[in-house]
DRENDO-1510 file (C-alpha; in Angstrom, 1 decimal, always signed):
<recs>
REC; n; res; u; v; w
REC; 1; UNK; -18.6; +24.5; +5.3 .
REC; 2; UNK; -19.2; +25.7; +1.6 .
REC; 3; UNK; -17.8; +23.3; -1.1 .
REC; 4; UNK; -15.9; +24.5; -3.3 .
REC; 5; UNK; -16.8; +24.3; -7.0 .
REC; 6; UNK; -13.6; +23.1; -8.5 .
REC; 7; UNK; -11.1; +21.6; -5.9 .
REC; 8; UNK; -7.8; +21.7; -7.0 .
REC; 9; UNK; -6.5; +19.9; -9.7 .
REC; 10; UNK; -2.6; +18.8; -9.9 .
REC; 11; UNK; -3.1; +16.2; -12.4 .
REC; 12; UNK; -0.9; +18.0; -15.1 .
REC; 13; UNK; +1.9; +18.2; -12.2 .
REC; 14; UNK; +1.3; +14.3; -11.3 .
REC; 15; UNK; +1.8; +13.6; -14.9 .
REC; 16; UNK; +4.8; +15.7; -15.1 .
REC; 17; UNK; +6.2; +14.2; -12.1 .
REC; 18; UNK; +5.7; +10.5; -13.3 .
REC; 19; UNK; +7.2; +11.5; -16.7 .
REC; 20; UNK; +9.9; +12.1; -15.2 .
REC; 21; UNK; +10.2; +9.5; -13.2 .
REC; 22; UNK; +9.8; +7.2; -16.0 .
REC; 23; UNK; +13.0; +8.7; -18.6 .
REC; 24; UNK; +15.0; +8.0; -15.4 .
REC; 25; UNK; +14.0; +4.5; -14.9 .
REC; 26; UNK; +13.7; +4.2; -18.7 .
REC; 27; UNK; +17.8; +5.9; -18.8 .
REC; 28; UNK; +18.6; +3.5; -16.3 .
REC; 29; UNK; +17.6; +0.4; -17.3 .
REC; 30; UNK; +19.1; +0.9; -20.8 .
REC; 31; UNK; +22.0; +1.2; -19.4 .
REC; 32; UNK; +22.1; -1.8; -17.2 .
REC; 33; UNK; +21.0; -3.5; -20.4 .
REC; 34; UNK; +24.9; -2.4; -22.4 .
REC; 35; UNK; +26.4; -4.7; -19.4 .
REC; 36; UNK; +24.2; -7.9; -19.2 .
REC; 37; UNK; +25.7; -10.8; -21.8 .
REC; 38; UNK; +25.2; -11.4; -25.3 .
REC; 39; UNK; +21.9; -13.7; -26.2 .
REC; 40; UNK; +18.8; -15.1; -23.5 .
REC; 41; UNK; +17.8; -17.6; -20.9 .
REC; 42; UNK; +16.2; -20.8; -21.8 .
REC; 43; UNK; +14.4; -22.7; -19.3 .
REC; 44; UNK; +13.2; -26.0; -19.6 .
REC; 45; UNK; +11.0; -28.0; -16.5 .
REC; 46; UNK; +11.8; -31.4; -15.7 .
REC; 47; UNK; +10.6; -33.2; -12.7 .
REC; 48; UNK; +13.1; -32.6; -10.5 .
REC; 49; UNK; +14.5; -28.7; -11.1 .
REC; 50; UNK; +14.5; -26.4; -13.9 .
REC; 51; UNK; +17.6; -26.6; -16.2 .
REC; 52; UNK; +19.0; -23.5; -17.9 .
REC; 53; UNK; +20.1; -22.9; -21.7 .
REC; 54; UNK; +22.0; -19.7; -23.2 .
REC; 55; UNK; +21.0; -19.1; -26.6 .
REC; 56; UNK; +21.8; -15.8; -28.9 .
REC; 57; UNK; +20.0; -16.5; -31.5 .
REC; 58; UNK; +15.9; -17.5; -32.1 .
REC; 59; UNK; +16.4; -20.6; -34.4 .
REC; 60; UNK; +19.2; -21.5; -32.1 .
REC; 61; UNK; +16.4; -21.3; -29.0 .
REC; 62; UNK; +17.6; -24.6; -28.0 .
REC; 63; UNK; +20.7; -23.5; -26.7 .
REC; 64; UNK; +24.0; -23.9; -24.4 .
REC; 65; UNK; +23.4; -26.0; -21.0 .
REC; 66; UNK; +24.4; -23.7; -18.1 .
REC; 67; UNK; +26.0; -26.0; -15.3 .
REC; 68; UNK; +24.5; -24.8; -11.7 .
REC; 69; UNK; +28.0; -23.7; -11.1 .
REC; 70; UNK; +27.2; -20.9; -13.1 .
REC; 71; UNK; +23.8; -19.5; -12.1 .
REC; 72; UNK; +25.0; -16.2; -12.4 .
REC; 73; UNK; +24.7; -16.3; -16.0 .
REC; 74; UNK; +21.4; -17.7; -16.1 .
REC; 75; UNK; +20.8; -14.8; -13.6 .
REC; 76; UNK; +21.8; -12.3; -15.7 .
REC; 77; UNK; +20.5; -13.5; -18.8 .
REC; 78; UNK; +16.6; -14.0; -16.8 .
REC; 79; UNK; +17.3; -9.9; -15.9 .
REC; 80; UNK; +18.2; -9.1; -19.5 .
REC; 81; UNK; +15.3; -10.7; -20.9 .
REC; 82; UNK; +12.9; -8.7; -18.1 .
REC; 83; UNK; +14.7; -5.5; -18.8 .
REC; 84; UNK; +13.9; -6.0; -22.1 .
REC; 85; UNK; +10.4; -6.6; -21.6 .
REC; 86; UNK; +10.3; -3.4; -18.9 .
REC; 87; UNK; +11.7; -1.4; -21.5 .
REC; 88; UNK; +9.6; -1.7; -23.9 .
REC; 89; UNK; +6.7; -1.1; -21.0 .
REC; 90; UNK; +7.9; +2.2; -20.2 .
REC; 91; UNK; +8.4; +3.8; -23.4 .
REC; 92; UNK; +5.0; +2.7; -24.8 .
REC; 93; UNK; +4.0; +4.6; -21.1 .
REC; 94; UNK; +6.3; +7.6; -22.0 .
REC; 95; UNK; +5.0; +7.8; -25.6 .
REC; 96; UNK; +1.3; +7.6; -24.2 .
REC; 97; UNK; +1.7; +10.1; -21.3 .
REC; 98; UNK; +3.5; +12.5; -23.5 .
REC; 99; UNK; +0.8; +12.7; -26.3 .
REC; 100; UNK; -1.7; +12.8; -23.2 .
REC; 101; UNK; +0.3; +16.1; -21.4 .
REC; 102; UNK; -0.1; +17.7; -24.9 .
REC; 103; UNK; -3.5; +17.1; -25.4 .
REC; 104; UNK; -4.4; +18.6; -21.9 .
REC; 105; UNK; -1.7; +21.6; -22.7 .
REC; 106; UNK; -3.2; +21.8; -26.0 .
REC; 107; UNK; +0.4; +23.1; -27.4 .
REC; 108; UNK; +3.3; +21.0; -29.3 .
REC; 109; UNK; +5.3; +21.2; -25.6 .
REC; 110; UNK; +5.6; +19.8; -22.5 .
REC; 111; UNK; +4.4; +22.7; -20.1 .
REC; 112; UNK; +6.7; +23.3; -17.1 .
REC; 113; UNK; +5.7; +21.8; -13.7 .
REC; 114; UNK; +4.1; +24.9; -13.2 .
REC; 115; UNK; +1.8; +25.6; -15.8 .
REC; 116; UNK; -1.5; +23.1; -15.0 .
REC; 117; UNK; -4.5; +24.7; -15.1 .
REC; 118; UNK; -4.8; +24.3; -11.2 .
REC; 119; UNK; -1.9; +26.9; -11.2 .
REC; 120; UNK; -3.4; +28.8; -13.5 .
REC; 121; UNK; -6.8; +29.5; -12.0 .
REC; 122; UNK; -4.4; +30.4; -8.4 .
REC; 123; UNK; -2.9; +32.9; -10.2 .
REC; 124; UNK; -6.2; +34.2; -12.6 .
REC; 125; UNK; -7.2; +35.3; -8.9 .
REC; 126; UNK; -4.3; +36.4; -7.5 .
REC; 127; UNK; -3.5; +38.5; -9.5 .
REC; 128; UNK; -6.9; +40.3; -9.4 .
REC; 129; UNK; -6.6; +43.5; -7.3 .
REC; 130; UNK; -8.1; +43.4; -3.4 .
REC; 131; UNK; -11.0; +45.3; -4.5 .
REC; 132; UNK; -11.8; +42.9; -7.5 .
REC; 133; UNK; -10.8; +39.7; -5.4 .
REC; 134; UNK; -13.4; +41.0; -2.6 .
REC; 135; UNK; -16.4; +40.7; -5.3 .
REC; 136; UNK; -15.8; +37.7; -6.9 .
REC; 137; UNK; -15.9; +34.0; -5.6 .
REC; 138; UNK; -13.3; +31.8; -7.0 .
REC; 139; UNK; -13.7; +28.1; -8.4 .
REC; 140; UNK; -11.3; +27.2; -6.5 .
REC; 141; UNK; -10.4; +29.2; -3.3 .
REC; 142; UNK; -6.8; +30.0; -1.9 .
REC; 143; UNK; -5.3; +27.7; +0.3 .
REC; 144; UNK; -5.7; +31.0; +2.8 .
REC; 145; UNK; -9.5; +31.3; +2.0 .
REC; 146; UNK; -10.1; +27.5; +2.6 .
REC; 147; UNK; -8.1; +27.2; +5.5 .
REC; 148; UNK; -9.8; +30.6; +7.3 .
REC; 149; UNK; -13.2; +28.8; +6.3 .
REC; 150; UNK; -11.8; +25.3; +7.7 .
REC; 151; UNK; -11.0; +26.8; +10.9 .
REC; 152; UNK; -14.1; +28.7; +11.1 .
REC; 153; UNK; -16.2; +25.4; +11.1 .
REC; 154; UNK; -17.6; +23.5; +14.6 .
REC; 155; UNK; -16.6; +19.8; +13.5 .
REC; 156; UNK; -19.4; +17.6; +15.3 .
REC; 157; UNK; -18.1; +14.9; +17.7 .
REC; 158; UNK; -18.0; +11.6; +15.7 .
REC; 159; UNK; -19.5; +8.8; +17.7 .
REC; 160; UNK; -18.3; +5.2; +17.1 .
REC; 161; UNK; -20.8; +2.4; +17.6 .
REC; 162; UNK; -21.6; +3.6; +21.3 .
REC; 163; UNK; -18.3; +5.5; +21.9 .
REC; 164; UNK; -17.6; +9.2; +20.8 .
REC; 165; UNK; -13.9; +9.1; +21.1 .
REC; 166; UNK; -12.1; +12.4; +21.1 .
REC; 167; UNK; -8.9; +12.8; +18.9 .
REC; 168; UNK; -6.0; +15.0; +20.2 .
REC; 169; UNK; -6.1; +16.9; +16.7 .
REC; 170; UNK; -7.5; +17.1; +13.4 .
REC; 171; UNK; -5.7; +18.4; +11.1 .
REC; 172; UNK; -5.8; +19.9; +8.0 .
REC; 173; UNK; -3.8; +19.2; +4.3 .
REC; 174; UNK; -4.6; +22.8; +2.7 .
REC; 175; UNK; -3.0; +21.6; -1.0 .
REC; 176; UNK; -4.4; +18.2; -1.3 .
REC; 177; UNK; -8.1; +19.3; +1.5 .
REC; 178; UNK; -7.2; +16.1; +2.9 .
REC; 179; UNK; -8.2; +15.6; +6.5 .
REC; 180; UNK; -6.4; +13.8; +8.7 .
REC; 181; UNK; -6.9; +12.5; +12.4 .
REC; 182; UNK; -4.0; +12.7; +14.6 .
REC; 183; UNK; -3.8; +10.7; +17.8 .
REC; 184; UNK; -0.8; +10.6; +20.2 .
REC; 185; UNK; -0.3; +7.8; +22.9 .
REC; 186; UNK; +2.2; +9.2; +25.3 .
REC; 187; UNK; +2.4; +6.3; +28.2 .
REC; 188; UNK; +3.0; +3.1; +26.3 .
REC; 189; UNK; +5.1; +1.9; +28.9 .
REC; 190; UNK; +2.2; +1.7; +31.0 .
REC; 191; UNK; +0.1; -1.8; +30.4 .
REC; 192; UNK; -3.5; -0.4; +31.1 .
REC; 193; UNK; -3.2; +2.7; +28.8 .
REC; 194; UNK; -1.2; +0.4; +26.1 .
REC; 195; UNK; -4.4; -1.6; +26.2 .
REC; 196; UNK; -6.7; +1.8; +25.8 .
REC; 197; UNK; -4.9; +2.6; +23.1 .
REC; 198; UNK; -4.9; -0.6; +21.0 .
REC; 199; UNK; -8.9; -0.5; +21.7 .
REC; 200; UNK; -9.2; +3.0; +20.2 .
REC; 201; UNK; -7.1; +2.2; +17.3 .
REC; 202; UNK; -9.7; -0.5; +16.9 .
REC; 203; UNK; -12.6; +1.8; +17.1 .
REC; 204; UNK; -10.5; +3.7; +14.9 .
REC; 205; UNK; -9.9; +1.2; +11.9 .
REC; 206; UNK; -13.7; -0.3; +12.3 .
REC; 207; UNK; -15.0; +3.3; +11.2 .
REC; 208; UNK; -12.8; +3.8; +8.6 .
REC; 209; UNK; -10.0; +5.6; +9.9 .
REC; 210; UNK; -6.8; +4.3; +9.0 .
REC; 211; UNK; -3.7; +4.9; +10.0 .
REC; 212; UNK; -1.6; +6.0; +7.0 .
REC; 213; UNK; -4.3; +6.7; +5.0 .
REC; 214; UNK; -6.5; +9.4; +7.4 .
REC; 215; UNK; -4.9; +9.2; +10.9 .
REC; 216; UNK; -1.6; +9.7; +12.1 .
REC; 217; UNK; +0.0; +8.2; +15.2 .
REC; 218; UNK; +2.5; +8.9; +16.9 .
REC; 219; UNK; +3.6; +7.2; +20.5 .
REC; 220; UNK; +6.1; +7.5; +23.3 .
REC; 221; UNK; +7.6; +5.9; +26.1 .
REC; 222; UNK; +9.6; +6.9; +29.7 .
REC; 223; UNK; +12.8; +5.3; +28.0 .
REC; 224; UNK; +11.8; +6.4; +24.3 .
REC; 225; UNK; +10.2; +10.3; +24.1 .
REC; 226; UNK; +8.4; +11.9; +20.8 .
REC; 227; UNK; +11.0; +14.5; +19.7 .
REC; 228; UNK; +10.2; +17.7; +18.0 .
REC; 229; UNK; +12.2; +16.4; +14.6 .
REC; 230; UNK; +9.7; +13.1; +14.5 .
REC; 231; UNK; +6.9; +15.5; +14.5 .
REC; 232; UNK; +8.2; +17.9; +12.0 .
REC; 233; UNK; +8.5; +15.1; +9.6 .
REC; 234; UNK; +5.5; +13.9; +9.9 .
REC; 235; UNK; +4.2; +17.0; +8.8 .
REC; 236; UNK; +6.2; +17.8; +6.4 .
REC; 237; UNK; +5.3; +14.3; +4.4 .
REC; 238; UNK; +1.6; +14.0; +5.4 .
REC; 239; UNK; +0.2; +18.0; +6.1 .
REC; 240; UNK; +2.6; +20.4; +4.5 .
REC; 241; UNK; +1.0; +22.2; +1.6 .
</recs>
């Protein structure tokens, strides 16, 4: 199978995505902070149990004593102080990733999630006529060209150690070109095949192939069938493009 010369590239729509993420956690934890008490947790070690003090101001650090009967407030004061601190985190990581967005945008904006340069060189081809399209090769090719030239390829059998095991698919991420092996184990009621299966899962994980990370696995009983809306969302989280 040809490699492509540029595989796609959704960093810019990561960055965008994690961005966002961030101004809601960032939105969110300023406003948990209007509602947490005045002033911060002391906490001094003794041999026997820490002991907690409520002070509002730094030269008074030594503070209030808070009684056990009232480790709320010393639990609210210890997440005031770490929301403080988490704070400050993520808008040192918002300032950062916005001045990094720019720089890869090259423009005084944040670009819409659909303006990375991986979209861009989708549509640079696309919207070249047939004709053109059928003299030049792309840097990155469609998710149609890939897949066609996927498909088109004889995958050798894989042997592991002295096995060659045979997996029920192997399927195909078109977006991300992630490969992933899918095995199902449809008599787990049964004892013998139960014990097949935990052996090739072995195999499995002793050659690399892990299940979350490049194998999918999905199992079924007499009492406890796969359904059809199991399956769907496993594709739709792990091989929908």
């Amino acid at each position: 199978m040809a490699k492509e010369l540029l595989s796609p590239d959704f960093t810019v729509d990561s960055l965008i995505k994690r961005l966002a993420a961030l101004n809601i956690a960032l939105e969110q934890k300023r406003k948990e902070l209007k509602d947490h008490p005045e002033g911060h947790l002391r906490i001094a070690q003794t041999s026997h149990k820490p002991q907690y003090y409520h002070y509002i101001e730094p030269k008074e650090f030594k503070g209030v004593f808070i009684p056990r009967s009232n480790d709320d407030l010393a639990r609210q004061l210890a997440q005031k102080d770490y929301d403080l601190k988490v704070v400050k985190l993520l808008e040192n990581e918002i300032h950062a990733m916005t001045r990094c967005l720019r720089q890869l945008c090259r423009g005084g904006r944040l670009p819409a999630a659909n303006s990375s340069t991986a979209t861009k060189l989708g549509e640079l081809y696309a919207k070249m006529c047939p004709a053109r399209q059928r003299l030049v090769t792309p840097v990155t090719l469609t998710a149609e060209q890939y897949t066609k030239q996927w498909l088109s390829v004889t995958w050798p059998q894989r042997p592991f150690s002295i096995v060659t095991l045979h997996p029920d698919f192997l399927c195909l991420n078109v977006k991300s070109r992630s490969e992933f092996y899918w095995e199902h184990f449809g008599l787990m009621d049964n004892p013998d095949y139960s014990n097949n299966a935990a052996g090739k899962l072995r195999l499995y994980t002793e050659n690399g192939i892990i299940a979350g990370r490049n194998l999918i696995i999905t199992m079924e009983t007499q009492s406890e069938p796969l359904t059809t809306r199991l399956v769907e969302r496993i594709i739709k989280d792990l091989l929908a493009c």
